[in-house]
Chimera marker file (.cmm) of the C-alpha trace (Angstrom):
<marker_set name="trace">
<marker id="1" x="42.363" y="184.264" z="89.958" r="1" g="1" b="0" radius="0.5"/>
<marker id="2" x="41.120" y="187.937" z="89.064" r="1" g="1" b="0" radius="0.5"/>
<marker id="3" x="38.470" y="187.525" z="92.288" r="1" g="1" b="0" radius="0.5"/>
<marker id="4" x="41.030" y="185.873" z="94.496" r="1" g="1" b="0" radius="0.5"/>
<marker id="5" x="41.311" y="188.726" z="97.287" r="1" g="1" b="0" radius="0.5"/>
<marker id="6" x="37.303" y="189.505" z="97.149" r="1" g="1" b="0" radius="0.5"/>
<marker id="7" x="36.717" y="185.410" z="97.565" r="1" g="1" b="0" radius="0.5"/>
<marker id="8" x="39.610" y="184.340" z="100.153" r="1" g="1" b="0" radius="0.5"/>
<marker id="9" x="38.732" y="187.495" z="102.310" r="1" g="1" b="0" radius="0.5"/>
<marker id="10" x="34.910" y="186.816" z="102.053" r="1" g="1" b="0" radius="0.5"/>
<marker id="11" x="35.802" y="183.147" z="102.950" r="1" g="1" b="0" radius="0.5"/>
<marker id="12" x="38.038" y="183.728" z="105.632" r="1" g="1" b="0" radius="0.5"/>
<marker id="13" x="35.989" y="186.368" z="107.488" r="1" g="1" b="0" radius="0.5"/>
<marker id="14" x="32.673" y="184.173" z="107.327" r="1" g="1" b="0" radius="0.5"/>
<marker id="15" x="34.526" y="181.063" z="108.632" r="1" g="1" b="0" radius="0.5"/>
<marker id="16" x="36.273" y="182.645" z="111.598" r="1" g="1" b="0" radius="0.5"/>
<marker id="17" x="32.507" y="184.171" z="112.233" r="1" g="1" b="0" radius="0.5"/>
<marker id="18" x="31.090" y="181.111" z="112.690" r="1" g="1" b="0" radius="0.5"/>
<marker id="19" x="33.855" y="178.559" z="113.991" r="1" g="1" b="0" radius="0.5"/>
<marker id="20" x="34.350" y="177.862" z="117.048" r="1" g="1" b="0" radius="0.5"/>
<marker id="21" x="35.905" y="180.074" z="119.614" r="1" g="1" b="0" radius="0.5"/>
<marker id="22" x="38.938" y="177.818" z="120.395" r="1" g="1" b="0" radius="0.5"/>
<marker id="23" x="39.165" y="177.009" z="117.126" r="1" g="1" b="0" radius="0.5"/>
<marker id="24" x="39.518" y="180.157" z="115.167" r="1" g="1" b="0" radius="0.5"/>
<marker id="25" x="43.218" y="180.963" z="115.645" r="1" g="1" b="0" radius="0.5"/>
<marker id="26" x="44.116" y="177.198" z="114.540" r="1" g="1" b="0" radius="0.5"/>
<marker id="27" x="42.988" y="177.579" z="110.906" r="1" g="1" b="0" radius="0.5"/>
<marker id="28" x="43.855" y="179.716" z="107.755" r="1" g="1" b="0" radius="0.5"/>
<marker id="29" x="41.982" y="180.384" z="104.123" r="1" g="1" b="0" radius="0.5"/>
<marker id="30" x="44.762" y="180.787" z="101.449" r="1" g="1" b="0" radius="0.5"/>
<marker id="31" x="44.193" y="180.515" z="97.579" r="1" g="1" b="0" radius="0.5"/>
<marker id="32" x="44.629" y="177.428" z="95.971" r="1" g="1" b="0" radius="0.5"/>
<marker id="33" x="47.694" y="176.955" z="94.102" r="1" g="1" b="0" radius="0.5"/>
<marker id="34" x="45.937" y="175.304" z="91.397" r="1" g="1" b="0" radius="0.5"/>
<marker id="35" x="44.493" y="178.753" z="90.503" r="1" g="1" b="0" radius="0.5"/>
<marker id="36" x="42.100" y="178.524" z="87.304" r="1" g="1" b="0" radius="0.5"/>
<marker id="37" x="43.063" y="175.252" z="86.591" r="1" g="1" b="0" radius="0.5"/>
<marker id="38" x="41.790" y="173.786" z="90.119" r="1" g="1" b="0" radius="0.5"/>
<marker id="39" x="38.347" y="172.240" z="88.612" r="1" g="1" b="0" radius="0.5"/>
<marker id="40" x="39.618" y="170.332" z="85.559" r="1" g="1" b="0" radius="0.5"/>
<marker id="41" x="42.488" y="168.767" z="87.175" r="1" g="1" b="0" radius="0.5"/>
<marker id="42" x="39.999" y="168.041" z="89.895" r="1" g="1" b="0" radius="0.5"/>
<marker id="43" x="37.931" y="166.086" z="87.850" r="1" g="1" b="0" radius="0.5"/>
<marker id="44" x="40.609" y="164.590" z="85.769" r="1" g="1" b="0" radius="0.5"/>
<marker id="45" x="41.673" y="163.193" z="88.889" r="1" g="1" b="0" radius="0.5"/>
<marker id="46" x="38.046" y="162.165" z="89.326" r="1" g="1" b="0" radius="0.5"/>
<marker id="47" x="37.716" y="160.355" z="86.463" r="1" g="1" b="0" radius="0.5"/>
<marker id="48" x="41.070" y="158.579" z="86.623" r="1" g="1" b="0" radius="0.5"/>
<marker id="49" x="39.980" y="157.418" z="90.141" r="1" g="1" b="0" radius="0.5"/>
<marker id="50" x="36.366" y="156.249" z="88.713" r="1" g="1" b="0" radius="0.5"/>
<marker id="51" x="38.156" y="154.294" z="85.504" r="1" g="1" b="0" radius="0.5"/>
<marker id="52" x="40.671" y="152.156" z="87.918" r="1" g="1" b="0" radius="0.5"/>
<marker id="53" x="37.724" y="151.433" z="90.106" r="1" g="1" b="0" radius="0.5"/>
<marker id="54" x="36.208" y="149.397" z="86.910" r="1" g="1" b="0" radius="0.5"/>
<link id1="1" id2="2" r="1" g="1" b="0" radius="0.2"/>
<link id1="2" id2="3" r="1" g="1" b="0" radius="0.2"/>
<link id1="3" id2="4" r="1" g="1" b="0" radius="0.2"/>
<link id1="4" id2="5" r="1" g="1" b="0" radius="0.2"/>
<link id1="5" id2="6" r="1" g="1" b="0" radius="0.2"/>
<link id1="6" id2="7" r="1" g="1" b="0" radius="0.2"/>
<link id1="7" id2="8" r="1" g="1" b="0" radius="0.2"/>
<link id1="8" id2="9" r="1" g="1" b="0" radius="0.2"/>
<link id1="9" id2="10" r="1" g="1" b="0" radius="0.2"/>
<link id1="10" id2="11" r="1" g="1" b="0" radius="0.2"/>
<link id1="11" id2="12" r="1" g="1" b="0" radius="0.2"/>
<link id1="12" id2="13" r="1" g="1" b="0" radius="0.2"/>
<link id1="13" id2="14" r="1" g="1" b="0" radius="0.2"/>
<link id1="14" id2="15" r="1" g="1" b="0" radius="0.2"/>
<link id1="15" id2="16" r="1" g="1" b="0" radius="0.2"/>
<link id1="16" id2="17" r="1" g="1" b="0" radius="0.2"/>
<link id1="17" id2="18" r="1" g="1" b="0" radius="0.2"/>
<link id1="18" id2="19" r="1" g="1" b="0" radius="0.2"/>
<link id1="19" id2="20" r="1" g="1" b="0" radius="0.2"/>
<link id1="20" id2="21" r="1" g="1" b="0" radius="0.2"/>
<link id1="21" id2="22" r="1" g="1" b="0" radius="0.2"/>
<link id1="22" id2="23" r="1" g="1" b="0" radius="0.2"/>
<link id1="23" id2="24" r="1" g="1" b="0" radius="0.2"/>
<link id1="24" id2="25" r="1" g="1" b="0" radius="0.2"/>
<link id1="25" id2="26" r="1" g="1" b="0" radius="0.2"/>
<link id1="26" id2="27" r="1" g="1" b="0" radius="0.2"/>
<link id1="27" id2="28" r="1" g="1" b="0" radius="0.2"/>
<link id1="28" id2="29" r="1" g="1" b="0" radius="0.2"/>
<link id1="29" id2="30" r="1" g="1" b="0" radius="0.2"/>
<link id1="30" id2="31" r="1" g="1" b="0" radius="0.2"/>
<link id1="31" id2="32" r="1" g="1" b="0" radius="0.2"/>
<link id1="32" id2="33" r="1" g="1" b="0" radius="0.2"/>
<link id1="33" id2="34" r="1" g="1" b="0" radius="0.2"/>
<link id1="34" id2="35" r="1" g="1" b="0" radius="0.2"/>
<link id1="35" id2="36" r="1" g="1" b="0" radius="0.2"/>
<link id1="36" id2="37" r="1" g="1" b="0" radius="0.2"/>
<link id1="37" id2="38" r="1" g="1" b="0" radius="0.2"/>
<link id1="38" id2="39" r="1" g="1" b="0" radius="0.2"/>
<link id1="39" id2="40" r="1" g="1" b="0" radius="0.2"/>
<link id1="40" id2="41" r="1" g="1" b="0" radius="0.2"/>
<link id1="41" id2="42" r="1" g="1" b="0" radius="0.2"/>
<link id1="42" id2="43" r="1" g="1" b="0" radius="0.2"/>
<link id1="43" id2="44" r="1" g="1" b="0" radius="0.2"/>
<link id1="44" id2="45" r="1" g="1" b="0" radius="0.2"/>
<link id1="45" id2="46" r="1" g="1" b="0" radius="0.2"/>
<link id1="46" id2="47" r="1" g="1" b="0" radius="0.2"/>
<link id1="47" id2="48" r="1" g="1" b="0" radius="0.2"/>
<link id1="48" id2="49" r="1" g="1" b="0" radius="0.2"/>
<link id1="49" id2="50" r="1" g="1" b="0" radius="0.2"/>
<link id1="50" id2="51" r="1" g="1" b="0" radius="0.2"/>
<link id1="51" id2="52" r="1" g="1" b="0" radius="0.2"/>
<link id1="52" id2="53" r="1" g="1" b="0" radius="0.2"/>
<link id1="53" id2="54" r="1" g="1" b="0" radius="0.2"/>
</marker_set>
């Protein structure tokens, strides 16, 4: 969360850079709400998918 300005304004500025003209006023780059926490739930979430699969 510390780098959250530097990396959503680095994000956001390369994607409307290279999307498409008609499409770069239809999008936005926010933070995830998730914050630091975003990865491990991810891949709790992963897992939990993977086991009921089995």
């Amino acid at each position: 969360e510390a780098m959250e300005e530097l990396i959503v304004g680095t994000v956001k500025k390369t994607a409307r850079k290279h999307v498409m003209q008609a499409y770069r006023d239809r999008f936005d780059v926010v933070a995830a709400k998730l914050g630091d926490d975003a990865s491990v739930l991810g891949a709790a979430a992963w897992v939990r998918q993977s086991v009921s699969k089995q």
